[in-house]
N, C-alpha and C positions, 0 to 999 in steps of 0.2 A: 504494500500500500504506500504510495508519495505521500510525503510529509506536505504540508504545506509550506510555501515560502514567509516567511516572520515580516509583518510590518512595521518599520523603525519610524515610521510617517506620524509627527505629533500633531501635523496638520492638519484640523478638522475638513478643511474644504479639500483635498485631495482624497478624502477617502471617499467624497461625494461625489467627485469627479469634476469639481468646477475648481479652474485654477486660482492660486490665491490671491486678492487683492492687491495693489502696491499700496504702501502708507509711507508717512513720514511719523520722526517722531519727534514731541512739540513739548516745553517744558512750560507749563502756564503757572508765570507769576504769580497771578492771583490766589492759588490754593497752595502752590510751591508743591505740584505734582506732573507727573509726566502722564503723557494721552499718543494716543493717534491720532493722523489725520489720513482719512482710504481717502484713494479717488473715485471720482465722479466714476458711473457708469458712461458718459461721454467723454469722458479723459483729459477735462479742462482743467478743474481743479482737483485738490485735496478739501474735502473739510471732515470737520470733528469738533466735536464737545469738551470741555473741561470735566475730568473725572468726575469732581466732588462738587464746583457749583453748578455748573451746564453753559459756562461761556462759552458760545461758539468762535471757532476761527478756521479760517480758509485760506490758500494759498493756489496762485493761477499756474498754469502751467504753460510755457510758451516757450519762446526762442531768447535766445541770450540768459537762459534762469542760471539755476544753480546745480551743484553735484553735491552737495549737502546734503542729510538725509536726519539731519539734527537742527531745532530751531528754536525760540524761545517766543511766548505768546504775553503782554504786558499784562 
């Protein structure tokens, strides 16, 4: 009888078969916690909420940006 092969995948959305979101990750001042920002289903921007109080914040996504993938939210 084959074994099966072991899955090392802590990815919840790979085991679903949809691949994973991109995020950035945003240090918001206000609570002095760290969040996500997914992007868009259109792939313009990021946005995301602050953990603890719900400040949104968002970031565009275009030509000349950044390769940072670390930011800080006032």
């Amino acid at each position: 009888m084959p074994t099966p092969e072991p899955n090392n995948s802590n990815d919840g959305a790979a085991a679903k078969g949809t691949p994973p979101r991109s995020f950035l990750m945003i240090w918001f001042r206000c609570c002095n916690a760290y969040g996500r920002l997914t992007k868009t289903a259109d792939g313009t921007a990021y946005k995301g909420r602050c953990p603890k109080c719900g400040r949104s914040a968002q970031a565009k996504v275009g030509e000349g940006g950044s390769d940072r993938r670390m930011f800080e939210a006032e």
